[in-house]
C-alpha positions in Angstrom: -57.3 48.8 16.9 -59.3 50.3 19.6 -57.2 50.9 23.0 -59.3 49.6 25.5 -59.8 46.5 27.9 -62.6 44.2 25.6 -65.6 42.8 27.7 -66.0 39.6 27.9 -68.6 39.4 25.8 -66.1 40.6 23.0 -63.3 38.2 24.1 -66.2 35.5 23.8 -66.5 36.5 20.1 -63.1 36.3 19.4 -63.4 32.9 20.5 -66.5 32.1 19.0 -67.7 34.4 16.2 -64.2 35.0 14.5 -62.7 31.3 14.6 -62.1 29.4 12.0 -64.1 26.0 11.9 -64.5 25.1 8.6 -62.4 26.9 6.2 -60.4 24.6 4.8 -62.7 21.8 5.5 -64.8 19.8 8.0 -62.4 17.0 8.5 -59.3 19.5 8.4 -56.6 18.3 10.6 -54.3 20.5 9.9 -55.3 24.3 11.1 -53.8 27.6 10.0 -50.8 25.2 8.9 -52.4 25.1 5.8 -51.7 28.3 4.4 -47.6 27.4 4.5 -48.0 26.3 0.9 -44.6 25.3 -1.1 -44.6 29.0 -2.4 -44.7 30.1 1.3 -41.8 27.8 2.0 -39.8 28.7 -1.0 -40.4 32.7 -0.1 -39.7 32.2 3.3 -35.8 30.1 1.9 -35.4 33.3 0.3 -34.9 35.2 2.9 -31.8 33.4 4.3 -29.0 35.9 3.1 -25.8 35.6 5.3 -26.8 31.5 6.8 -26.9 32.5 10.5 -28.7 30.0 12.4 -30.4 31.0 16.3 -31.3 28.1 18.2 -35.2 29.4 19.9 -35.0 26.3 22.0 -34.1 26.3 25.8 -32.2 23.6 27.6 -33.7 20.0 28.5 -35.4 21.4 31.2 -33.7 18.3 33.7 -33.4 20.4 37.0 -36.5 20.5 38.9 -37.6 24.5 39.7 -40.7 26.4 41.1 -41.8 26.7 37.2 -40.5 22.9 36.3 -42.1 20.6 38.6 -42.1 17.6 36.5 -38.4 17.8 35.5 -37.3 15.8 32.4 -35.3 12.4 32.8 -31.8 11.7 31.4 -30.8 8.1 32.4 -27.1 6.8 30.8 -25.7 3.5 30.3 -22.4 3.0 29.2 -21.1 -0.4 27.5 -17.9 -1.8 26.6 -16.9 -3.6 23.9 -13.5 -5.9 22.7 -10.1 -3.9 22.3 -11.5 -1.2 24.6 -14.2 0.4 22.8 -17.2 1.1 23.9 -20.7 2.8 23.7 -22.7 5.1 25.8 -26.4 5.1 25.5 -29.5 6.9 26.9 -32.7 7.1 27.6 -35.2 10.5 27.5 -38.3 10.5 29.7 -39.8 14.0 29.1 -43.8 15.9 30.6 -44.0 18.6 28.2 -46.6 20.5 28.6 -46.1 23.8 31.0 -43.6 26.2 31.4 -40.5 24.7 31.0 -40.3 22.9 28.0 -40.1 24.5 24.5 -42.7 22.4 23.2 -45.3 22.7 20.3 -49.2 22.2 21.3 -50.5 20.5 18.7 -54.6 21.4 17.9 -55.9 18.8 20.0 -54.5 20.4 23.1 -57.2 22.6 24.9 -60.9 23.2 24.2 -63.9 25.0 25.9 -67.2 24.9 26.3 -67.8 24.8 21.9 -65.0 21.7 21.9 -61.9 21.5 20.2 -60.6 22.9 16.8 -63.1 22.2 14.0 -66.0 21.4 16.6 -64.9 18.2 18.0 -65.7 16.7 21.0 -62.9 15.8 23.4 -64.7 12.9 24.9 -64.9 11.4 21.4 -61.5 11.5 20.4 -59.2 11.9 23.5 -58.2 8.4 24.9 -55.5 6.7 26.9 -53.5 5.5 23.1 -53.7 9.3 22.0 -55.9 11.7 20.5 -57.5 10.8 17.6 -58.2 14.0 16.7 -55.9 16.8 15.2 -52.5 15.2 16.9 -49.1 16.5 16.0 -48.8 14.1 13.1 -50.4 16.0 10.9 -47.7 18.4 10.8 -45.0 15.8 10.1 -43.5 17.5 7.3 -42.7 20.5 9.2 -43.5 23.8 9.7 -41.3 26.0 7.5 -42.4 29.7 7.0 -41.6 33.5 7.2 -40.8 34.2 10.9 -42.0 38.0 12.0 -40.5 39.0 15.7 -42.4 41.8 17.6 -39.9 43.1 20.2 -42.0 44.5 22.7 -39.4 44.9 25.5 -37.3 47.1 23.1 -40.5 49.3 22.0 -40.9 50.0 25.7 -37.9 50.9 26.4 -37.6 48.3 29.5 -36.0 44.8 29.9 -39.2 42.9 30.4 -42.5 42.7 30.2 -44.1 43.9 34.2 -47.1 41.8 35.5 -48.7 45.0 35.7 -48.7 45.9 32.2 -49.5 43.0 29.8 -49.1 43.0 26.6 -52.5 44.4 24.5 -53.4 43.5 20.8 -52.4 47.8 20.3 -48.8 46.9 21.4 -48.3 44.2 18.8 -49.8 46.7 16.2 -47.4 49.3 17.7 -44.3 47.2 17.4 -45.0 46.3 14.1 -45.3 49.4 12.5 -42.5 50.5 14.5 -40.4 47.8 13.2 -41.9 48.3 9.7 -43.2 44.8 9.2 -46.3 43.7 8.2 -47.7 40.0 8.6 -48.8 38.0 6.3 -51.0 34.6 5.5 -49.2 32.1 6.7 -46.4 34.0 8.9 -45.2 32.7 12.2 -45.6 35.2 14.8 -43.2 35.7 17.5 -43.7 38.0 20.0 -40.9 38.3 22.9 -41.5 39.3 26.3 -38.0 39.4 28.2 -38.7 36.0 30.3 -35.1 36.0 31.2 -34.7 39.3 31.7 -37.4 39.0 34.2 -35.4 35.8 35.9 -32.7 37.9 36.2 -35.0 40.1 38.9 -38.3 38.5 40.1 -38.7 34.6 40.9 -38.9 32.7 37.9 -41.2 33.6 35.3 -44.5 30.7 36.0 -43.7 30.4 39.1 -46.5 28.3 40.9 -48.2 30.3 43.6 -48.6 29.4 47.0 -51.3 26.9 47.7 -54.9 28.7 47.5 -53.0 31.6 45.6 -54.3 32.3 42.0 -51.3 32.0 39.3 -49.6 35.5 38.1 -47.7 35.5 35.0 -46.7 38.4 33.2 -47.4 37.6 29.2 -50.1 38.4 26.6 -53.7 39.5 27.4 -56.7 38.2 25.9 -57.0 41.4 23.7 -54.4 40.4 21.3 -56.5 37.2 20.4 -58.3 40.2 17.6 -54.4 40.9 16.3 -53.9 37.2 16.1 -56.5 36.2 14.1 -56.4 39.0 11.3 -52.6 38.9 10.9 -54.0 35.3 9.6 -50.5 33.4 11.2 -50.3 29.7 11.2 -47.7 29.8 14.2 -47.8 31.5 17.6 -44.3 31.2 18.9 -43.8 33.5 22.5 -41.5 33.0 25.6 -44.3 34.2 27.6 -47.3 32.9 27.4 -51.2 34.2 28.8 -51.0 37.1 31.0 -53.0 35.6 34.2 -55.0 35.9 35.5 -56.7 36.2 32.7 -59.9 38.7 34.2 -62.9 37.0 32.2 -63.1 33.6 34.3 -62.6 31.8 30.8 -60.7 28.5 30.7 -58.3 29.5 28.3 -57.6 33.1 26.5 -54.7 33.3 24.1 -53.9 29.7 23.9 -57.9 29.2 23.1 -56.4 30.2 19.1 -55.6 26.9 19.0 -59.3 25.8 19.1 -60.6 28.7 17.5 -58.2 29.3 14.7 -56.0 26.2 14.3 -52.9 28.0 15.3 -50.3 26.4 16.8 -49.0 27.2 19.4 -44.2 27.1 20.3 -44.1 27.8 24.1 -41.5 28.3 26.0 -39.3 29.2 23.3 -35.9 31.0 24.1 -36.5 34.5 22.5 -33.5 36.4 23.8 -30.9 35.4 21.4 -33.2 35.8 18.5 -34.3 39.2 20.0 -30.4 40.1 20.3 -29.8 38.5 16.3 -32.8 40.8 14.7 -31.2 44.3 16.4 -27.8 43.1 14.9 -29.1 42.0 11.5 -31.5 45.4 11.4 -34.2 43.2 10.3 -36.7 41.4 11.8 -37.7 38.6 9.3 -36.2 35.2 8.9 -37.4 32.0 8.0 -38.1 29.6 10.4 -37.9 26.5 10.6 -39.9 23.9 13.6 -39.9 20.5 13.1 -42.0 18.3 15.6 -41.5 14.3 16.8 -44.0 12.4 14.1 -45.9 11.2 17.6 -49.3 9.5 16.4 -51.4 10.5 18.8 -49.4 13.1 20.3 -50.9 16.4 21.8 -47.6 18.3 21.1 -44.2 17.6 20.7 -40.9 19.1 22.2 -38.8 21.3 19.5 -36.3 23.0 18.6 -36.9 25.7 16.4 -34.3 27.6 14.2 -34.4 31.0 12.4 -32.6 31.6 9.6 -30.9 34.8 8.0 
């Protein structure tokens, strides 16, 4: 890959002259999803060796913070019951969508200018019930597949990813070949940035700016969109998300693979202990297992993914 800043008029293609409208189908509903076939699943099963199990998922984001400004609810009733028993029940209220929440966007999520995956047309099929248009139902049976982490902190040699120096579609070739991995149809790629690293040390990552202030956020520049699409993944999984801002005054740059290619998209995912589990296990392929609410409707869902070694 070449290393240099693309134009916009190649980010554009990315978008527009690579994506993948119609290749498995005009109606498809499904995305990049497709190409975790049973042998995919069964492959990836394979892989588990010793059964360790790391949780990607960070807490119910319930306390509200400069990058959580729609905290989640957690109401709780307790009931009694004869001979001193007893029950306690609650109730989940949950705004998923942002920076707090490790979350699953499902295809209907964003579009641009060309509309949404497959060539749809968000006024046609977003309405108050629910999308009717490529919701997170259609992955209801899960997405189970070979999970390929790209440590780019550790590559660097530094704790986190600096606002100053994003991460490019070379570095993800870099850390591959470093790592000696190679991606394949279907993979779920997961590239980790040291978000809480950088907690640790600047205000929280996705901060919101000042009023009038343009969003920074340290993450993944629209270069690697090129590195997305030909590694042919079904799954973007990342605990930081577009590097903005994002230079080309485009509505969306990395997350547009969801439109483009039918990707989807795990953000917010806690990357850290998985990062820490790969440098002990000397490998960094798992399988992976993300299982999303059957929402009809639904635009995402909130998740909690597991690898497995």
């Amino acid at each position: 890959m070449e290393r240099r800043i693309p134009t916009k008029e190649e980010v554009l293609a990315y978008l527009e002259k690579d994506r993948n409208w119609g290749r498995w189908g005009d109606d498809d509903q499904v995305g990049a999803v497709n190409m975790i076939t049973p042998e995919k699943r069964a492959a990836a099963a394979r892989l588990v060796k010793t059964g360790r199990a790391v949780s990607l998922s960070r807490e119910f984001p319930k306390t509200p913070a400069a990058n959580n400004p729609t905290p989640a609810i957690h109401f709780m009733k307790r009931g009694v019951r004869e001979g001193g028993g007893g029950s306690a029940t609650d109730y989940y209220g949950i705004s998923y969508h942002g920076q707090a929440t490790t979350h699953l966007d499902a295809l209907c999520h964003v579009w641009d200018h060309n509309g949404m995956w497959n060539g749809r047309n968000a006024d046609d099929v977003i309405t108050f019930d629910g999308a009717t248009w490529g919701s997170v139902e259609h992955w209801k049976e899960g997405i189970i597949t070979r999970g390929v982490l790209l440590d780019v902190p550790k590559f660097r040699g530094q704790p986190f990813v600096k606002l100053d120096e994003p991460i490019h579609g070379w570095d993800l070739e870099d850390v591959a070949k470093a790592q000696g991995v190679t991606m394949e149809p279907g993979d779920a790629l997961i590239v980790y940035g040291g978000r809480d690293a950088w907690n640790e040390v600047n205000p929280q990552w996705g901060s919101l700016p000042e009023p009038g202030q343009p969003r920074q956020r340290a993450g993944l520049h629209a270069s690697c969109l090129k590195f997305i699409r030909e590694s042919d993944c079904s799954l973007l999984v990342w605990d930081m998300m577009d590097f903005e801002p994002n230079g080309y005054d485009i509505p969306w740059s990395v997350h547009g693979s969801i439109f483009a290619y039918g990707i989807g998209l795990l953000d917010n995912a806690l990357l850290q202990p998985l990062a820490e589990a790969c440098a002990e296990e000397g490998r960094y392929e798992f399988m992976l297992t993300v299982n999303p609410l059957r929402v009809v409707g639904g635009t995402g869902s909130p998740v909690n993914p597991i690898a497995l070694f």
